[in-house]
DRENVEXTI-383301 format. One record per atom (N, C-alpha, C): x, y, z; residue number from 1; atom name. Coordinates in nm, 4 decimals. Last residue first. Example, Ala and Ser with C-alpha at 12.3 -4.5 7.8 and 13.67 -1.06 7.14 Angstrom:
2
{x 1.2850 y -0.2250 z 0.7080 k 2 a N};
{x 1.3670 y -0.1060 z 0.7140 k 2 a CA};
{x 1.2900 y 0.0030 z 0.7870 k 2 a C};
{x 1.3190 y -0.5690 z 0.7800 k 1 a N};
{x 1.2300 y -0.4500 z 0.7800 k 1 a CA};
{x 1.3200 y -0.3300 z 0.7800 k 1 a C};
# end
This chain:
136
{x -0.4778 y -1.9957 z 0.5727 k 136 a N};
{x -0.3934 y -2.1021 z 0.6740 k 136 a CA};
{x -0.3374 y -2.1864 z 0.5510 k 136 a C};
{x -0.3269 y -1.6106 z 0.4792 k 135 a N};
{x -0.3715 y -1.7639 z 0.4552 k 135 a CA};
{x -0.3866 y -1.8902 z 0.5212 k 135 a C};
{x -0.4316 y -1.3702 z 0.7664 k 134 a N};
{x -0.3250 y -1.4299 z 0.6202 k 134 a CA};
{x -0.4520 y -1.5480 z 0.5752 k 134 a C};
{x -0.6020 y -1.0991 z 0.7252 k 133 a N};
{x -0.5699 y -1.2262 z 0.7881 k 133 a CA};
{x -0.4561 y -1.2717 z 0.7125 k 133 a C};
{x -0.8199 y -0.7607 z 0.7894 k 132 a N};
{x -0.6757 y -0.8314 z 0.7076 k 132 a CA};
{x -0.6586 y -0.9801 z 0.8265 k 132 a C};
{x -1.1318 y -0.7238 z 0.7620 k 131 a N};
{x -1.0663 y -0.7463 z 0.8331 k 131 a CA};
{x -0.9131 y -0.8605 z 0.7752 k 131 a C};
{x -1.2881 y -0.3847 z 0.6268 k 130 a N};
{x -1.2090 y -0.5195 z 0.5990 k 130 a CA};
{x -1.1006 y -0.5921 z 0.7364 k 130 a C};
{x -1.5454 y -0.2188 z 0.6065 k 129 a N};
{x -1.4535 y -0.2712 z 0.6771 k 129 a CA};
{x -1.4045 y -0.3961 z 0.6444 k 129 a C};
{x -1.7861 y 0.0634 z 0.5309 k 128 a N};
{x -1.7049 y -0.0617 z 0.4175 k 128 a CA};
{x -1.5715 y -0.1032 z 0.4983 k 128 a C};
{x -1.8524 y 0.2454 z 0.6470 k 127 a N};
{x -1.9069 y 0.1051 z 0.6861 k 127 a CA};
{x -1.8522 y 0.0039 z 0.6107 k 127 a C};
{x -1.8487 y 0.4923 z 0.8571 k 126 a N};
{x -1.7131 y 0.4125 z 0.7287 k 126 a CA};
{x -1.7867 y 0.2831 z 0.7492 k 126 a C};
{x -1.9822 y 0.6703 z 1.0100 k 125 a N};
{x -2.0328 y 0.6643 z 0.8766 k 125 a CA};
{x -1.9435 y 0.5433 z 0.7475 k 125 a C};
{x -1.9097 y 0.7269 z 1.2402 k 124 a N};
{x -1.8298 y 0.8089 z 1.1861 k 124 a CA};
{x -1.8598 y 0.7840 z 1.0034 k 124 a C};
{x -1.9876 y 0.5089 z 1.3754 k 123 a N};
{x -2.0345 y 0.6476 z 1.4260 k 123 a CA};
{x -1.9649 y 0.7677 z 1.2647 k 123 a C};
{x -1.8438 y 0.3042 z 1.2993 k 122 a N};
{x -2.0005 y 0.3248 z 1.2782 k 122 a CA};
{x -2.0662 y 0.4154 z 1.2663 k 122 a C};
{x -1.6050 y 0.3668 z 1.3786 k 121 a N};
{x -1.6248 y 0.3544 z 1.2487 k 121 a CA};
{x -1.7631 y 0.3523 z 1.2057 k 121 a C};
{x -1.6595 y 0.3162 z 1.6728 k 120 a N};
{x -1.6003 y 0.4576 z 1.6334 k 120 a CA};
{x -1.6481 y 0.4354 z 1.4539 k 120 a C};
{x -1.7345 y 0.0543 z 1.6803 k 119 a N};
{x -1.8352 y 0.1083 z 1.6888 k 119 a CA};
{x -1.8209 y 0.3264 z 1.6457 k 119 a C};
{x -1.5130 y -0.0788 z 1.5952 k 118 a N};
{x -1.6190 y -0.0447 z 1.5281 k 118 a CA};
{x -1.7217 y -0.0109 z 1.5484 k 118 a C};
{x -1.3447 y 0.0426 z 1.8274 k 117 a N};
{x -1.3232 y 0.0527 z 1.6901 k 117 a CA};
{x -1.4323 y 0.0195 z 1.6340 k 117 a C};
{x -1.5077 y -0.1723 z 2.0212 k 116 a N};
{x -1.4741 y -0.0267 z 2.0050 k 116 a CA};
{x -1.4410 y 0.0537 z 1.9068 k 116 a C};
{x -1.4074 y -0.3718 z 1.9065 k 115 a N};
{x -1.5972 y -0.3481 z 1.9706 k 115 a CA};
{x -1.5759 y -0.2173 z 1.9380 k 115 a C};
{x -1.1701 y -0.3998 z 1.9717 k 114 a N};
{x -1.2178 y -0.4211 z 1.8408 k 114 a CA};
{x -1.3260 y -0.3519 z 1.8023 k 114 a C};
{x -1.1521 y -0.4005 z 2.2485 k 113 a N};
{x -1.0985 y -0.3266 z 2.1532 k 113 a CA};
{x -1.1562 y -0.2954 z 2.0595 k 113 a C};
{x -1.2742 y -0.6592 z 2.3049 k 112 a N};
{x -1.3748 y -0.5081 z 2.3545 k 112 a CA};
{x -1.3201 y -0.4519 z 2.2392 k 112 a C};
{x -1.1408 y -0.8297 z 2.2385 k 111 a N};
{x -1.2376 y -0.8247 z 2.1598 k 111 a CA};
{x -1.3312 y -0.7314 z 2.1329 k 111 a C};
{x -0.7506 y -0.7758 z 2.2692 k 110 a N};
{x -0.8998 y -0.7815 z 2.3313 k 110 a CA};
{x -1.0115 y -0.7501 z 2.2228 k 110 a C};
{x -0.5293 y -0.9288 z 2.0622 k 109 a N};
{x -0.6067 y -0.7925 z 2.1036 k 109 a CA};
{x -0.7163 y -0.8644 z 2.1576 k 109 a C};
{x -0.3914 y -1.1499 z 1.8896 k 108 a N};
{x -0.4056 y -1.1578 z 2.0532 k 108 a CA};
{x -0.4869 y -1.0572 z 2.1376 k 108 a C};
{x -0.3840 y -1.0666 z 1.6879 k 107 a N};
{x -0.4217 y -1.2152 z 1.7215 k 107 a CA};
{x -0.4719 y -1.1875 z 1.8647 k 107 a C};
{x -0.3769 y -0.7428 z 1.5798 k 106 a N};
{x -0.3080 y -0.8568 z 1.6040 k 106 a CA};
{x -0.4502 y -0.9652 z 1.6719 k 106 a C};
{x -0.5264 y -0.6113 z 1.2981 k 105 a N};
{x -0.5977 y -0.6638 z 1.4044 k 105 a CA};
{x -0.4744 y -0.7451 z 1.4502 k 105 a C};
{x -0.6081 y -0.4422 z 1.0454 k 104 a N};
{x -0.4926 y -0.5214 z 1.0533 k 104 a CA};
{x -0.4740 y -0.5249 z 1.2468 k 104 a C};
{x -0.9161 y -0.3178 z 0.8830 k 103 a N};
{x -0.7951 y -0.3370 z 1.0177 k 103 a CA};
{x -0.7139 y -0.4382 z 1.0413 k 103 a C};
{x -0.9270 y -0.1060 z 0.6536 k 102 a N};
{x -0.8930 y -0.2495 z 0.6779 k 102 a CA};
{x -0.8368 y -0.2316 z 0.8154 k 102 a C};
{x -1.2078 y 0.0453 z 0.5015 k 101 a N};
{x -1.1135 y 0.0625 z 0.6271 k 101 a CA};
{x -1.1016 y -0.0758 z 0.6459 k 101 a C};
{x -1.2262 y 0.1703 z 0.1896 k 100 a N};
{x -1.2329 y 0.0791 z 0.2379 k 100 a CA};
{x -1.1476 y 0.0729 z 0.3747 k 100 a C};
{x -1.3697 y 0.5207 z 0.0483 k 99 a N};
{x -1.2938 y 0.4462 z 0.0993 k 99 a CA};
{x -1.3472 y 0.3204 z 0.1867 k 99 a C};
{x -1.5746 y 0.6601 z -0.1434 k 98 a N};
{x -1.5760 y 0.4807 z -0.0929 k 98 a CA};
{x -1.4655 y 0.3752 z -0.0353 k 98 a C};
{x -1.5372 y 0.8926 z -0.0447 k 97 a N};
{x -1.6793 y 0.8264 z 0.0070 k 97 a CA};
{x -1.6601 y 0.6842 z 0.0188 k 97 a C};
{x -1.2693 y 1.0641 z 0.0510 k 96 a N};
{x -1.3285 y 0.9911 z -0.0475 k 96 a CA};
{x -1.4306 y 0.8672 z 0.0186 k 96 a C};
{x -1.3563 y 1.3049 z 0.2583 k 95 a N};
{x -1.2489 y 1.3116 z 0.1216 k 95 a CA};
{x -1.2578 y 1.2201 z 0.0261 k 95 a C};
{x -1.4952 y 1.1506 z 0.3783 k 94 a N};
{x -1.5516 y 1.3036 z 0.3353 k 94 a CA};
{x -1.4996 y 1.2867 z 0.2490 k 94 a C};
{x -1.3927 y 0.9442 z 0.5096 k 93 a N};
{x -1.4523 y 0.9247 z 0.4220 k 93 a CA};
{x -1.5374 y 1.0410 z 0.3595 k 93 a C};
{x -1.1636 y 1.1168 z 0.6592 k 92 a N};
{x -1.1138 y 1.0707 z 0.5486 k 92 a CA};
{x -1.2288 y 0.9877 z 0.4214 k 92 a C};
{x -1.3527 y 1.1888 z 0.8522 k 91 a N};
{x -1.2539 y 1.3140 z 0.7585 k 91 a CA};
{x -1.2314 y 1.2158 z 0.6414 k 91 a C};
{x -1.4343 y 0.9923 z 0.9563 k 90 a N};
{x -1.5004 y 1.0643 z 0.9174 k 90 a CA};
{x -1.4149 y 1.1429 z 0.8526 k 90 a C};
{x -1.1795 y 0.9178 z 1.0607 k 89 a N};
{x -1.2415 y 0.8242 z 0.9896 k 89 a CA};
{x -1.3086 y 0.9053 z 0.9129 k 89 a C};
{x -1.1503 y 1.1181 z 1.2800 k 88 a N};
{x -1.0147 y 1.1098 z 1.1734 k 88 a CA};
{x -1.1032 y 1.0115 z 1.0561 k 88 a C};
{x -1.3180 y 1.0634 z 1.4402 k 87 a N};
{x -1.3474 y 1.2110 z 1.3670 k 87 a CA};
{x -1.2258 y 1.2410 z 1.2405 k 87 a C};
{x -1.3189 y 0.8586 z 1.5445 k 86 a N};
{x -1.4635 y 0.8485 z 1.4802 k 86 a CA};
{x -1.3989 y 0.9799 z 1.3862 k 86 a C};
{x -1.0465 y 0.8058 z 1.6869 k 85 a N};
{x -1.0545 y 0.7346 z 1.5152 k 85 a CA};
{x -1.1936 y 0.7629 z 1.4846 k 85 a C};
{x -1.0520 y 0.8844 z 1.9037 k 84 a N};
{x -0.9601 y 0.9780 z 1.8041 k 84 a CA};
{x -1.0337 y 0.9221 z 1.6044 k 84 a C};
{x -1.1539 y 0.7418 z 2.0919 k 83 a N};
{x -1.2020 y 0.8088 z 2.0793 k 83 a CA};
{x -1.1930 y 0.9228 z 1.9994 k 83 a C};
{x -0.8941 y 0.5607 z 2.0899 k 82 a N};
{x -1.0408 y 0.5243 z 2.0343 k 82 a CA};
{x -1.1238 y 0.6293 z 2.0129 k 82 a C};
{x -0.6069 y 0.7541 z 1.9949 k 81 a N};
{x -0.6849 y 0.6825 z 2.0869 k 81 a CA};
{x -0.7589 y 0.6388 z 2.0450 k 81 a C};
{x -0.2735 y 0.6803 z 1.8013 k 80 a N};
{x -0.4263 y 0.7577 z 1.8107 k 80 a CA};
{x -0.5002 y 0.6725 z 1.9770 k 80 a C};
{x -0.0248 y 0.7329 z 1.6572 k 79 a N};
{x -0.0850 y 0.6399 z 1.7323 k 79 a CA};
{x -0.1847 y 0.7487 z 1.7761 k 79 a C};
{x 0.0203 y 0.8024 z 1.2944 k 78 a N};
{x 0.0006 y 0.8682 z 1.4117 k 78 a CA};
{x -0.0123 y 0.7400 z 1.5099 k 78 a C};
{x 0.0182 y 0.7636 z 1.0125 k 77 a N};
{x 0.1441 y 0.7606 z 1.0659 k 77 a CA};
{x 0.1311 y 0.7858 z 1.2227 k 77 a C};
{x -0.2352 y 0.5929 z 0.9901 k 76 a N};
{x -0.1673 y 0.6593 z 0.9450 k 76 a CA};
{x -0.0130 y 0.6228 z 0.9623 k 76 a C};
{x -0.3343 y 0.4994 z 1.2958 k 75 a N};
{x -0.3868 y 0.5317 z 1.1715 k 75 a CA};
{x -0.2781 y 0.6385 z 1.0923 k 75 a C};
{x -0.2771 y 0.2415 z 1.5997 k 74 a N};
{x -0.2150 y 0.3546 z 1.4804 k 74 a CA};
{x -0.2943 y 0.4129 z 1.3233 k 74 a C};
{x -0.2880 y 0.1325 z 1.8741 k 73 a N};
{x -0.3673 y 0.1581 z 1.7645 k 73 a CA};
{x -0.3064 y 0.2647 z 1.7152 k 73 a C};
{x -0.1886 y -0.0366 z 2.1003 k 72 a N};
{x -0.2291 y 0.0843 z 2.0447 k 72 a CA};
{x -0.2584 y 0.0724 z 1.9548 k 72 a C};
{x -0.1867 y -0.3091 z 2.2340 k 71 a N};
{x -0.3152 y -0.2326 z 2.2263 k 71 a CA};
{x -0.2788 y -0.0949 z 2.1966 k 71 a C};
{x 0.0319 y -0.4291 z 2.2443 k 70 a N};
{x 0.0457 y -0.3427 z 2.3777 k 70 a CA};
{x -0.0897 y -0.3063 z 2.2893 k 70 a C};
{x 0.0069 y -0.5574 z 1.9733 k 69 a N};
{x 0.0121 y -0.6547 z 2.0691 k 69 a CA};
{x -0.0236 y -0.5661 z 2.1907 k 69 a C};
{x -0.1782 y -0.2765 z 1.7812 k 68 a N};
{x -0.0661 y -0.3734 z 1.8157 k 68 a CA};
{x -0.1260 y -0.4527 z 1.9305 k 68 a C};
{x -0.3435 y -0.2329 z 1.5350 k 67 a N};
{x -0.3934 y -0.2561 z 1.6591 k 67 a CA};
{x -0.2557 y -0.3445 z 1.6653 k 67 a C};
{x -0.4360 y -0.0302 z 1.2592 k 66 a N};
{x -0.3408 y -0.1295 z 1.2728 k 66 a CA};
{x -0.3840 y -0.1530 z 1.4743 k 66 a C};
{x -0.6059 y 0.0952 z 0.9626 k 65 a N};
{x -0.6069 y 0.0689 z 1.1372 k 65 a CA};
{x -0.5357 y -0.0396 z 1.1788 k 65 a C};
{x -0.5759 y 0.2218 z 0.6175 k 64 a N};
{x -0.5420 y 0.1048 z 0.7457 k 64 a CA};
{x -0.5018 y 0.1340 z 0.8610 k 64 a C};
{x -0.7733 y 0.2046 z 0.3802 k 63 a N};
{x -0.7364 y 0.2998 z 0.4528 k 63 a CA};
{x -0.6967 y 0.1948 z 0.6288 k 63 a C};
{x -0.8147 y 0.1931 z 0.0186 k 62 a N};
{x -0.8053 y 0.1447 z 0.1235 k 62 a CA};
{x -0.7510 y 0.2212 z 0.2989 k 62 a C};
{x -0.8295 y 0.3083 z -0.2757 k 61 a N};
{x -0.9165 y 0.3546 z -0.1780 k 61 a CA};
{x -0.9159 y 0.2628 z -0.0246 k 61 a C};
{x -0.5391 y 0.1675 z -0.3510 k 60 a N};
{x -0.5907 y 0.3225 z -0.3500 k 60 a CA};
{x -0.7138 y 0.4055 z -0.2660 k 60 a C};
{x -0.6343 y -0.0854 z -0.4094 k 59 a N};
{x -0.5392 y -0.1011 z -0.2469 k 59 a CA};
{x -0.5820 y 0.1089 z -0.2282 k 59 a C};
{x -0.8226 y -0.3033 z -0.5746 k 58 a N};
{x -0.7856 y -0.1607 z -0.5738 k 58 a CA};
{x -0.7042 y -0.0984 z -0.4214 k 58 a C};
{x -0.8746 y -0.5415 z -0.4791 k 57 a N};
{x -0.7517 y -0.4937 z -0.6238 k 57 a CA};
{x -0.7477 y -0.3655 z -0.5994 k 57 a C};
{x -0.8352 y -0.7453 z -0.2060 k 56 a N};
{x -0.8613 y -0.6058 z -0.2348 k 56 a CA};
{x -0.7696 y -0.5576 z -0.3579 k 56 a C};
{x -0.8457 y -1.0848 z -0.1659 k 55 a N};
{x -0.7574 y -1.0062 z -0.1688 k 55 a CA};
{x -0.8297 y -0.8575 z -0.2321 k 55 a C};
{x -1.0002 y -1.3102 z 0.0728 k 54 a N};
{x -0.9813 y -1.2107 z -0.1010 k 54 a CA};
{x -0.9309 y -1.1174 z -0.0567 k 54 a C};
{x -0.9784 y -1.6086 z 0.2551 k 53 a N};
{x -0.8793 y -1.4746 z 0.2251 k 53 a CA};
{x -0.9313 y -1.4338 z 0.0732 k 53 a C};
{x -1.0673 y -1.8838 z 0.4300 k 52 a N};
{x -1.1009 y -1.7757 z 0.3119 k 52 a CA};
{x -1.0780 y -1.6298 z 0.3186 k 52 a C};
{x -0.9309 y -1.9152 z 0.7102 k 51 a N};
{x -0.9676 y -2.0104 z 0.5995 k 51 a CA};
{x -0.9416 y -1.9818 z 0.4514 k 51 a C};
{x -0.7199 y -1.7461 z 0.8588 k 50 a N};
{x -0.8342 y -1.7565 z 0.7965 k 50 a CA};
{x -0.8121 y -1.8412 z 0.7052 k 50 a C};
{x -0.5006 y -1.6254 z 1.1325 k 49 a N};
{x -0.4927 y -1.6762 z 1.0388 k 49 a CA};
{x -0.6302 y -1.7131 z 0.9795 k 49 a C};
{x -0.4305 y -1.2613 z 1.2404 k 48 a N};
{x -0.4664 y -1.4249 z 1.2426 k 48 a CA};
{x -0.4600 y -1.5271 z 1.1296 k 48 a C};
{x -0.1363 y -1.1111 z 1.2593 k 47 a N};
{x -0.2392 y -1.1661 z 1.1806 k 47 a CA};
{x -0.2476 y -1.2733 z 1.2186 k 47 a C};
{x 0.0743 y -0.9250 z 1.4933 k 46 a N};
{x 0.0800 y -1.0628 z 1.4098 k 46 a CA};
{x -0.0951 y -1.0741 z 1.3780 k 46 a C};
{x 0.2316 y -0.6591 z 1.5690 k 45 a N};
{x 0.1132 y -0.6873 z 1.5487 k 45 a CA};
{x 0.1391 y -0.8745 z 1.4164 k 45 a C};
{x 0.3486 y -0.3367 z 1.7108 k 44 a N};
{x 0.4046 y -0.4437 z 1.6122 k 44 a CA};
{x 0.2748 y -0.5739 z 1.6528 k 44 a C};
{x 0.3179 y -0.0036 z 1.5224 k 43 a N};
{x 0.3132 y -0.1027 z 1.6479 k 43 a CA};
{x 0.3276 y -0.2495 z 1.5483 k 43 a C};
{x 0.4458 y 0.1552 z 1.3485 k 42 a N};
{x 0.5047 y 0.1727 z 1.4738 k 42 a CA};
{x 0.4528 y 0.0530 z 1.5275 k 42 a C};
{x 0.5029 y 0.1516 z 0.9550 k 41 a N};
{x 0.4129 y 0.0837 z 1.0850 k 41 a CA};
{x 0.4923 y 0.0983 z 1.2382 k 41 a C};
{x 0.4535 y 0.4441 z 0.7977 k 40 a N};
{x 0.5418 y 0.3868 z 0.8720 k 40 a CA};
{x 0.5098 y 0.2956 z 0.9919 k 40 a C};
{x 0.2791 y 0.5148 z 0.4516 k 39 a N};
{x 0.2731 y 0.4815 z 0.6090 k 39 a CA};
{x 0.4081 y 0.3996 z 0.7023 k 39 a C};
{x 0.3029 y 0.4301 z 0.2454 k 38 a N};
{x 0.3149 y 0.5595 z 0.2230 k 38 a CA};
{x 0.3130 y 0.6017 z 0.4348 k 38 a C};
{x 0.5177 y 0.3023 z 0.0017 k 37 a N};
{x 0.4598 y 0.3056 z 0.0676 k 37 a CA};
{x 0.4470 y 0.4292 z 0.1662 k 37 a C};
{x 0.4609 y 0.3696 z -0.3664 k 36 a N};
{x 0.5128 y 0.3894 z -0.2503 k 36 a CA};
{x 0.4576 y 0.3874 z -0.1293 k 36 a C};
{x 0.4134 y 0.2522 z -0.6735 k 35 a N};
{x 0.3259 y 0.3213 z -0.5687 k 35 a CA};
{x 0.4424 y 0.2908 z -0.4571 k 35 a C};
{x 0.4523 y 0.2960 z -1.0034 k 34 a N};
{x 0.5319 y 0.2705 z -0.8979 k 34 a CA};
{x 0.4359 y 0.3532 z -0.7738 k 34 a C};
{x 0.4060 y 0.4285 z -1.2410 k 33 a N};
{x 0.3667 y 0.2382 z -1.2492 k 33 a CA};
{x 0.3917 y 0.2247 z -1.0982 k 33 a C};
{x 0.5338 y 0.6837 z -1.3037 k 32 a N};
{x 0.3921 y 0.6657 z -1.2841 k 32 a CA};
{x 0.3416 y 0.5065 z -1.2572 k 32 a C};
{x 0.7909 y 0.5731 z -1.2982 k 31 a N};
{x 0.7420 y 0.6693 z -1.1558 k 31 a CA};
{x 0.5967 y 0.6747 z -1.1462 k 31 a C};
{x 0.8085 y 0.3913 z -1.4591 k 30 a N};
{x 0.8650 y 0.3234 z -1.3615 k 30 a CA};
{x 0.7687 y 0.4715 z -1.2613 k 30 a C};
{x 0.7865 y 0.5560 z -1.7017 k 29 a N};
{x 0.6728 y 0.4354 z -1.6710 k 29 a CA};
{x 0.7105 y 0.3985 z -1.5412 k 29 a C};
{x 0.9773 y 0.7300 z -1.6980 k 28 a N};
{x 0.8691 y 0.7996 z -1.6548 k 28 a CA};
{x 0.7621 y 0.6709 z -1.6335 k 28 a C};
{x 1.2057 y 0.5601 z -1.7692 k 27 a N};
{x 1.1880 y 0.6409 z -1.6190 k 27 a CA};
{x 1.0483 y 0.7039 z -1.5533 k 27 a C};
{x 1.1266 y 0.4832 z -1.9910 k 26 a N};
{x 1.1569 y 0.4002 z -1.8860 k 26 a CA};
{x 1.1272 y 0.4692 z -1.7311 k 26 a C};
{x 1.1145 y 0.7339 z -2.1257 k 25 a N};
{x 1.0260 y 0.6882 z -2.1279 k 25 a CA};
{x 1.0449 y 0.5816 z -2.0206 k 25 a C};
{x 1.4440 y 0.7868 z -2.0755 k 24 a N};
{x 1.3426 y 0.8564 z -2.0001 k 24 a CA};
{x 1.1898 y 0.8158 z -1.9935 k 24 a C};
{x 1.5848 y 0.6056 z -2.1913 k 23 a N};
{x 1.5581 y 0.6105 z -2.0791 k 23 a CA};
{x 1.4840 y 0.6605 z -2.0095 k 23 a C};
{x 1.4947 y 0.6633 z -2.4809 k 22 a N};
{x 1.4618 y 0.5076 z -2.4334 k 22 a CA};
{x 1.4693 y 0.5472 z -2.2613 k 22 a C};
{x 1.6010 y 0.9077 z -2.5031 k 21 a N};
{x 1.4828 y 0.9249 z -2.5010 k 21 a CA};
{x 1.4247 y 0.7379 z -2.4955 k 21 a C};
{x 1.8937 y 0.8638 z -2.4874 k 20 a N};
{x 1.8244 y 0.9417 z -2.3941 k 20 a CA};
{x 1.7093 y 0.9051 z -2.3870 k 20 a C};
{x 1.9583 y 0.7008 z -2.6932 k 19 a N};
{x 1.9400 y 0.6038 z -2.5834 k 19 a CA};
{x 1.8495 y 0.7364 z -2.4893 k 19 a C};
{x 1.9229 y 0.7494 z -3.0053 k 18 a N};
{x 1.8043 y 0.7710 z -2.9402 k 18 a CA};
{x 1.8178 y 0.6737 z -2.7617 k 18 a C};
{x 2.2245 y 0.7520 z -3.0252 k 17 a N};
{x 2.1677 y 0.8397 z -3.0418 k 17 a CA};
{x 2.0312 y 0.8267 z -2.9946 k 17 a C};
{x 2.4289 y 0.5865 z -3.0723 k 16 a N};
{x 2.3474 y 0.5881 z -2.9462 k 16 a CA};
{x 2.2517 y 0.6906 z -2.9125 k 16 a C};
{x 2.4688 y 0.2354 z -3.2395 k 15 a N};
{x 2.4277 y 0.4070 z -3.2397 k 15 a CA};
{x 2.3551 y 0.4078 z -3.1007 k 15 a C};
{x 2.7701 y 0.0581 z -3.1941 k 14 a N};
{x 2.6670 y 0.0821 z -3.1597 k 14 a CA};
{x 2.5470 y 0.2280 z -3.1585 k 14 a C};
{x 3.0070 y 0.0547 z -3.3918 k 13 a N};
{x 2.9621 y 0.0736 z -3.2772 k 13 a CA};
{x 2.8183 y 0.0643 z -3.2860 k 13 a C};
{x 3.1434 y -0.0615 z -3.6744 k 12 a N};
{x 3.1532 y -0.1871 z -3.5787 k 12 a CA};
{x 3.0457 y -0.1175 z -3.4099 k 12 a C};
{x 3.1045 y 0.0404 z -3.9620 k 11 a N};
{x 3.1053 y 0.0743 z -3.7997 k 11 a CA};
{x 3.0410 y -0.0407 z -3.7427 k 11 a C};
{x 3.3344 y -0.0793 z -4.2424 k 10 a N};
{x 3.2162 y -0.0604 z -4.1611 k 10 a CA};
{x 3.2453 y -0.0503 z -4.0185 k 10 a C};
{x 3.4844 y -0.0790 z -4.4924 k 9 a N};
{x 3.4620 y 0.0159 z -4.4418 k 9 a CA};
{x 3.3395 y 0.0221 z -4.3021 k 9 a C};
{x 3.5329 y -0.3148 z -4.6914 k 8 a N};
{x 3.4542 y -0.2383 z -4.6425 k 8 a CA};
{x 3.4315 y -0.1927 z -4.5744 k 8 a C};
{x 3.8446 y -0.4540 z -4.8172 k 7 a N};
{x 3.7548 y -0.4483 z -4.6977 k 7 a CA};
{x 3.6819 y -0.3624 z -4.7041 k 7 a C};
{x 3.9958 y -0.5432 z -5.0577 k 6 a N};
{x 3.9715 y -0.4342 z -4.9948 k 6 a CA};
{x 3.8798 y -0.4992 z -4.9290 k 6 a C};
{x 4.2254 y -0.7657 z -5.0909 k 5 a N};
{x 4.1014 y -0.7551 z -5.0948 k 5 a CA};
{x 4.1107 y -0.6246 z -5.0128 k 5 a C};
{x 4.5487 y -0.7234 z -5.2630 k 4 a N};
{x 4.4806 y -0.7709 z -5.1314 k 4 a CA};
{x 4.3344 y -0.7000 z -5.1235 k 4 a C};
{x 4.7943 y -0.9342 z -5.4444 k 3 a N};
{x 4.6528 y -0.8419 z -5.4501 k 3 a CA};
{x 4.5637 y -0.8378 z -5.3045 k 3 a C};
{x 5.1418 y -0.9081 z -5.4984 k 2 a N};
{x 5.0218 y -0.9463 z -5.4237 k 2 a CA};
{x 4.9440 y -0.8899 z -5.4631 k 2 a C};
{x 5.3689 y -1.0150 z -5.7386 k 1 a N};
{x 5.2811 y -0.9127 z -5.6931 k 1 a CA};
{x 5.1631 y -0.9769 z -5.6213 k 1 a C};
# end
């Protein structure tokens, strides 16, 4: 006569019972943690290069003037004129006072340009201006 060990009875699976509510907390940190970009760049534009680069932590109150190689100029999603950006600037520092205006400046733009633009941004009260570079 044989004797054969009983075995115990055990679940070999995995419980899956709280996976819904693991994913959804996942899901909801990922949508509130997650910023999107929110602008489509049209002109095309190379950065100078700079010594000394700081970087901006708060990117939320930032607001970006782009100046391509052909000299347009884009805010937003729009291409704009010079004489477009005192009353679009002004709107947007109504809406929030301490927005920061970065211009992302190609290399090669005329200096008038520039002149110009900040003198629209002057007019229009945005005095907190950042000029984007890379690193050398």
């Amino acid at each position: 006569m044989k004797f054969e060990k009983k075995r115990a009875a055990t679940k070999q699976e995995i419980p899956t019972s709280s996976m819904p509510d693991i994913i959804f907390m996942l899901l909801l940190f990922f949508m509130v943690a997650t910023t999107l970009r929110e602008q489509e760049i049209f002109v095309k534009f190379t950065l100078p290069e700079a010594k000394a680069v700081e970087k901006i932590e708060n990117k939320r109150l930032v607001s970006y003037i782009w100046v391509g190689q052909d000299e347009k100029i884009q805010i937003d999603d729009n291409i704009v004129k010079v004489k477009a950006i005192q009353k679009i600037m002004y709107d947007k520092r109504v809406a929030l006072p301490n927005v920061i205006v970065s211009l992302r400046v190609d290399k090669n733009s005329r200096m008038g340009l520039v002149t110009d633009i900040q003198e629209s941004l002057r007019k229009a009260d945005a005095l907190r201006i950042n000029y984007s570079a890379l690193p050398k």
